[in-house]
C-alpha positions in Angstrom: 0.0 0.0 0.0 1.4 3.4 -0.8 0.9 6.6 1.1 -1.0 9.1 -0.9 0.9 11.5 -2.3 -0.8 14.8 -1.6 0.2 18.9 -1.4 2.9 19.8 -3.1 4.4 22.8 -2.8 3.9 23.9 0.7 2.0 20.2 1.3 2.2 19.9 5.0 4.4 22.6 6.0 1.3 24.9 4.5 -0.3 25.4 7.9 3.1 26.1 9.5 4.5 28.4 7.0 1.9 30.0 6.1 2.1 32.9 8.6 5.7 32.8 7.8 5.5 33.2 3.9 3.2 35.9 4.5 5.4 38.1 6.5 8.0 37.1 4.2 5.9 38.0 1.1 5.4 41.2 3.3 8.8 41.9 3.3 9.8 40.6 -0.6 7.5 43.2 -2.1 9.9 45.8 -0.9 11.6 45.0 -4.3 10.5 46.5 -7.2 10.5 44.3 -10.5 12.3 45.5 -13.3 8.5 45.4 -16.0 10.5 45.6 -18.9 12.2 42.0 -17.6 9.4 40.3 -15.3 5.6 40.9 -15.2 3.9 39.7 -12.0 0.8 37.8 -11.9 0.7 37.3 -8.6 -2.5 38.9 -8.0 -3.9 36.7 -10.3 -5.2 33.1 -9.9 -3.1 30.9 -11.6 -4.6 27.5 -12.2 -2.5 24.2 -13.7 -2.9 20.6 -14.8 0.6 18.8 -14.4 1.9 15.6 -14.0 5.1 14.6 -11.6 7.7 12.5 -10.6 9.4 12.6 -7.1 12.3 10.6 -6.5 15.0 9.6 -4.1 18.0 7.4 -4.3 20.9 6.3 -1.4 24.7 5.1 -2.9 27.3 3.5 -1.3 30.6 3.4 -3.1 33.7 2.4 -2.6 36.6 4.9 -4.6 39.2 2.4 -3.6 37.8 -0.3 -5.3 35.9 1.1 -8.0 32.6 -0.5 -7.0 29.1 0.7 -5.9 26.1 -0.3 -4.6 22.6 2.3 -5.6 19.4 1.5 -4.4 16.4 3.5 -5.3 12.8 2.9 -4.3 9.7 2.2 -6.8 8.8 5.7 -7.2 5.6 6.5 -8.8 4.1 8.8 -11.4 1.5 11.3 -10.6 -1.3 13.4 -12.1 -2.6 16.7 -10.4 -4.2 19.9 -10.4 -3.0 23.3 -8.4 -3.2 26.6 -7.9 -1.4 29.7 -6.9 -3.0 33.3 -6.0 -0.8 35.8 -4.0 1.6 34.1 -1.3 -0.5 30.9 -1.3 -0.1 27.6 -3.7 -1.1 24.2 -3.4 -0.9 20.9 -5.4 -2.8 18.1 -5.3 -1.2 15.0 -7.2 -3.0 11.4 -7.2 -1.1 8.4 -7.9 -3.1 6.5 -10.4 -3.2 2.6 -10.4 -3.2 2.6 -14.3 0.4 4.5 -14.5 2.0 3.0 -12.2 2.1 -1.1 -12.3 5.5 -2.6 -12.3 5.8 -3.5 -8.6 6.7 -7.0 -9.5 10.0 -6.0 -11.6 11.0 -3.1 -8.7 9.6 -4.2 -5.5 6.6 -2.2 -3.2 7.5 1.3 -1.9 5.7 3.3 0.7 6.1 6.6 0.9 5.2 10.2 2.1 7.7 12.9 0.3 6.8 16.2 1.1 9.3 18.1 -0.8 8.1 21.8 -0.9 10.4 24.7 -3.2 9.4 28.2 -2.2 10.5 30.6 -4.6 10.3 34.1 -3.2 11.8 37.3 -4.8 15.1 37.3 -2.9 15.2 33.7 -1.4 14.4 30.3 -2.3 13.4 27.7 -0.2 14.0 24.3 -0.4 12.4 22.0 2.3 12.9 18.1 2.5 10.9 15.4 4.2 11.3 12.3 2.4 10.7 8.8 4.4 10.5 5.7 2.1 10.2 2.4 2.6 11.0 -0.1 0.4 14.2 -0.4 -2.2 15.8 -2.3 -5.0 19.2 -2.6 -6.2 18.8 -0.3 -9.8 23.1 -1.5 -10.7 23.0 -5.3 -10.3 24.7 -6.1 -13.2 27.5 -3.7 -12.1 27.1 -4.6 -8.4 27.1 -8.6 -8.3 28.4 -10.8 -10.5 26.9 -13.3 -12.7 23.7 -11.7 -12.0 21.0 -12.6 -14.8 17.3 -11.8 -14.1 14.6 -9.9 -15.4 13.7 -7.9 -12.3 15.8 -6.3 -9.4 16.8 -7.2 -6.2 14.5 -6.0 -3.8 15.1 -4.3 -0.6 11.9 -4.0 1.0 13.6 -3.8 4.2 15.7 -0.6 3.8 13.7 2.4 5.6 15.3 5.9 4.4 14.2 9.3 6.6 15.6 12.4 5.2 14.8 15.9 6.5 16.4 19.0 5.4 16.3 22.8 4.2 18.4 24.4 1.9 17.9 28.5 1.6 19.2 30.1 -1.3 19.8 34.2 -1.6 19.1 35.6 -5.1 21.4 38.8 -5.8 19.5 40.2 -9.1 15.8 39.8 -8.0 14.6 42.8 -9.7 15.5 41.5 -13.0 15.9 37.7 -12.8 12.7 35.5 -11.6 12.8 31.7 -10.7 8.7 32.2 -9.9 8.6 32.5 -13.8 9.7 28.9 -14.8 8.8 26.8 -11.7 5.6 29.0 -10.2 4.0 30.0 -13.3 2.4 33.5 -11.8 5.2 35.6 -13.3 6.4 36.4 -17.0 10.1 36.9 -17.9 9.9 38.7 -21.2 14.3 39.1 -21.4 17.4 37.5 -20.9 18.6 37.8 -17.2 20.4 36.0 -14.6 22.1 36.0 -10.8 24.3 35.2 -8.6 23.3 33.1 -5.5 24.5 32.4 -1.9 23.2 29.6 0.3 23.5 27.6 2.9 21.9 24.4 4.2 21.6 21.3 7.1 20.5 17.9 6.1 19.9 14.6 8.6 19.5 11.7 6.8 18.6 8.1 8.6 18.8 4.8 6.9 18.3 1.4 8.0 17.7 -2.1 7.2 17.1 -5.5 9.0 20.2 -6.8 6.8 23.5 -5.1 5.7 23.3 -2.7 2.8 26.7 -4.9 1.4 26.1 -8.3 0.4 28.0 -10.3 2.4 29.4 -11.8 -1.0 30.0 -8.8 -2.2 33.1 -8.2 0.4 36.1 -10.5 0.9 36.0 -11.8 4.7 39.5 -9.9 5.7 37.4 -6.5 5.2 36.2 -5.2 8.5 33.0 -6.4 10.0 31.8 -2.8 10.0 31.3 -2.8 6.3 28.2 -4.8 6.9 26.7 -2.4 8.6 22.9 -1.7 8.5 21.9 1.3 10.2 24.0 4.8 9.1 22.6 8.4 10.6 24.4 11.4 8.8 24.2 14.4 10.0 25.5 17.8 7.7 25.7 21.1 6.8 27.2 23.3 4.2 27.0 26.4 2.4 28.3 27.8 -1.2 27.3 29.8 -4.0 26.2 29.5 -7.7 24.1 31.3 -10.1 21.1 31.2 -12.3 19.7 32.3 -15.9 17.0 32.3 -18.1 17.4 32.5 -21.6 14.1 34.0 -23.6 13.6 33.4 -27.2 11.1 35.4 -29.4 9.8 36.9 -26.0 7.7 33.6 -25.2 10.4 30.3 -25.2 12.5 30.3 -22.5 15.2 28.3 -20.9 16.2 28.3 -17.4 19.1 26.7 -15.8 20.7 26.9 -12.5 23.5 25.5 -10.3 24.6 25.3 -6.8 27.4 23.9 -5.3 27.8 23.8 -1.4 30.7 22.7 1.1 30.9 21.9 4.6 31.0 19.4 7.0 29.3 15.8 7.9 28.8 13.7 11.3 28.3 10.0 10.0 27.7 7.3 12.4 27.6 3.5 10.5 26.0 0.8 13.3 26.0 -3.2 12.7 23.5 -4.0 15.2 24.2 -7.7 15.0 27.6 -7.9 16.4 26.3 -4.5 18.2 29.4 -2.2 17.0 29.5 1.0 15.4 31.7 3.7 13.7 31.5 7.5 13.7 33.5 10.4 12.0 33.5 13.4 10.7 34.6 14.4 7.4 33.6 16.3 3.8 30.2 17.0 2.2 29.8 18.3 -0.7 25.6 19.1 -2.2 24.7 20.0 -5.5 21.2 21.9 -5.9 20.4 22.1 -9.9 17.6 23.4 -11.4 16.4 23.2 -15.5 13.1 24.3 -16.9 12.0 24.7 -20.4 8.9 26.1 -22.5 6.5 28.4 -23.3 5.0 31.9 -21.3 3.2 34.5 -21.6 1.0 37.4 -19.7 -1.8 34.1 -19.5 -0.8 31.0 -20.2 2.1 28.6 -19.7 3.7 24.9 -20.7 6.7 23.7 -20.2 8.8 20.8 -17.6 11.1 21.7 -14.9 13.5 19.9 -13.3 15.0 20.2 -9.3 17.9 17.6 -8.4 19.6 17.3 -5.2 22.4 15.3 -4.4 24.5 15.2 -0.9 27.9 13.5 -1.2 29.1 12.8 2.9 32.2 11.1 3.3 31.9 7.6 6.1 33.8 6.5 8.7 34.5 3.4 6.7 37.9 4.5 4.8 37.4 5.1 0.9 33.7 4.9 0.9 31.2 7.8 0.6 27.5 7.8 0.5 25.3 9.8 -1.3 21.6 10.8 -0.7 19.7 12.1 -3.8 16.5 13.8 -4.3 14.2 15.9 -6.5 11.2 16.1 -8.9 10.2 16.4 -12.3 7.1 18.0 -13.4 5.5 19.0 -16.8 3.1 21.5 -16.0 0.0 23.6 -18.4 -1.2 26.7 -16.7 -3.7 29.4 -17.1 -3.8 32.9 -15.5 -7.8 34.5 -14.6 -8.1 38.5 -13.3 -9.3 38.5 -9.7 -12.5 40.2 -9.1 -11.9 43.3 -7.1 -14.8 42.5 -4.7 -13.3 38.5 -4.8 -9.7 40.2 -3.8 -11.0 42.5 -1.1 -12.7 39.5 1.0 -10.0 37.4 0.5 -7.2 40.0 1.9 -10.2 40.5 5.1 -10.4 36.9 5.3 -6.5 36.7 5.6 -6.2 39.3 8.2 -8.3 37.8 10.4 -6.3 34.5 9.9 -2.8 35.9 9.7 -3.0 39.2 12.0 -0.5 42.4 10.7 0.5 40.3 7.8 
C-alpha cells in the first residue's frame, strides 16, 4: 500500500509556514520588479494541470575499489491539479493505479515525500521530508556478478528518513525571476540572470534489517563494520552559484541553475548484529540544480522543470562515501484569470483575520 501523495508545494508545511511566507511575502515586495524583464501575476489566480515525478536514491561506493552499490525505491508517477493566488499555492497530485504497475519488476514502496520549493523574490526555499520504505538494487549487473534476471533485487527492508532545508539568496531579484519557470504566476519577457548564496543542514537516517553490502559482495578480511545496517548522517554546508534564463522570441525560455555547497558531515555506520558502530567526521559536498523549459506569456504557460539534489558525505569506513539524492520532475499547463476586485477584497479580510498584521 502506498501513502498518498498529496500537497505539493507547501503540502504539509502549508499550515506552519503560512504565517511565515506571509510576513516574508510582506517583506519581498519591498523589491521592485524590473517590468521591462518580469511581469507579476501574482494577483492573479493561476490554475495548472501537471503531471510529476518525485524521486529519491541512497549510494554506497567504494573509490578504492571502484565499486558501488545504488538503491532507489519504486517511485511513482503522478497526475494533479494546483493553484497559486498571491503568497499561497497548493498541489494536489494522485497516484493512479493505471500508471503505475510494475511493482513485481521493482519491489513495493511506501512513501510520504513532502518536498516543498518556495521561490520568493530574494530567497528560495528548499524544504525536505522524504521517508520511504521499500528499495531495490537499480546496478545489479555492475554490483554482483553473474547476475542474470529480469527484475531487481528488492530491498523491502531498507527504511530511508531524510529531512532537510536548503535556503538560497538571489542577488538580481529585480530582474531575474525563478517564480517565472517553476511557479508559473510571473512572466520573464528578457534575458537575465544572478548570482546566488546559500547555505543548508540535512539529517539523513537509513536502515535495514540486513546489511546494505552483500556479504558476497566483500572478501571476509574486510572489517566487519562494512556490513553495517543502520548509518545516521548528519551535515551542513554552504556555497554559492548562479542562475539564468534564456528567452527566445519573448515567449520560449530556458532556465538553468546550479549550486554547489561545502561543509562538513557527522556519519555514524551501526552493525547492530555484532552490536558495534563507527563515527567520523569528514567532507560533504551538495549539489542543488535546477532546468526548466517552454513556453510563457501574460496568460498561459507549458513547459517541464527539473529540481535535483544530491548530498555526497564522506563515512567512517575509509574510501567509501555515501550519497543521498533527491528531487522532482514535473510537466506543468497553466492558465492565468483577473481576480474580481470584490473576490480580492474579502480574500485579503479573510487573511487578516487568519494571519494578523501580515
Amino acid at each position: 500500500m502506498r501513502l498518498p501523495h498529496l500537497f505539493t508545494p507547501i503540502s504539509v508545511f502549508l499550515l506552519l509556514l503560512c504565517g511565515w511566507n506571509a510576513k516574508s511575502q510582506k517583506i519581498n515586495l519591498k523589491t521592485i520588479n524590473d517590468t521591462a524583464y518580469i511581469s507579476d501575476h501574482s494577483n492573479d489566480f493561476t490554475f495548472r494541470l501537471y503531471g510529476s515525478r518525485k524521486y529519491t536514491s541512497y549510494t554506497l561506493r567504494d573509490h578504492d575499489k571502484d565499486t558501488k552499490l545504488a538503491y532507489k525505491p519504486n517511485d511513482n508517477y503522478n497526475l494533479g491539479f494546483g493553484f497559486n493566488y498571491k503568497f499561497i499555492g497548493l498541489n494536489i497530485g494522485l497516484n493512479f493505479p493505471f500508471i503505475n504497475h510494475d511493482d513485481d519488476k521493482y519491489g513495493t514502496t511506501n512513501y510520504l515525500d513532502v518536498q516543498s520549493h518556495i521561490y520568493l523574490r530574494k530567497l528560495t526555499v528548499d524544504l525536505w521530508g522524504q521517508y520511504y520504505k521499500g528499495f531495490y538494487l537499480s546496478n545489479p549487473s555492475d554490483a554482483l556478478s553473474n547476475f542474470n534476471a529480469s527484475s531487481y533485487p528488492i530491498r523491502p527492508d531498507i527504511h530511508l528518513l531524510a529531512l532537510g532545508i536548503d535556503l538560497q539568496y538571489i542577488f538580481n531579484d529585480e530582474k531575474f525571476s525563478f517564480r517565472a519557470a517553476f511557479l508559473q504566476n510571473e512572466y520573464q519577457k528578457k534575458s537575465s540572470g544572478s548570482w546566488m548564496l546559500g547555505g543548508s543542514i540535512y539529517n539523513v537516517f537509513l536502515r535495514g534489517d540486513t546489511a546494505f553490502v552483500p556479504t558476497h559482495f566483500v572478501k571476509p578480511e574486510n572489517d566487519a563494520n562494512y556490513y553495517f545496517n543502520k548509518s545516521n548522517i548528519y551535515s551542513i554546508a554552504a556555497g554559492g552559484g548562479g542562475a539564468y534564463t534564456f528567452v527566445i522570441k519573448q515567449h520560449f525560455f530556458i532556465t538553468a541553475s546550479a549550486m554547489l555547497e561545502a561543509g562538513f558531515n557527522y556519519t555514524v555506520m551501526k552493525n547492530t548484529w555484532s552490536d558495534t558502530k563507527d563515527d567520523r567526521g569528514g567532507p560533504q559536498l551538495i549539489t542543488t540544480v535546477r532546468f526548466a523549459a517552454g513556453y510563457n506569456s501574460e496568460k498561459y504557460f507549458a513547459g517541464i522543470h527539473i529540481v535535483d539534489m544530491n548530498s555526497l558525505s564522506g563515512s567512517p569506513i575509509p574510501g567509501v562515501t555515501q550519497t543521498y539524492g533527491g528531487g522532482n520532475v514535473r510537466i506543468t499547463v497553466a492558465d492565468r484569470f483577473k481576480v474580481k476586485r470584490k473576490t480580492e477584497k474579502k480574500f485579503n479580510e479573510v487573511m487578516d483575520k487568519v494571519i494578523p498584521g501580515k
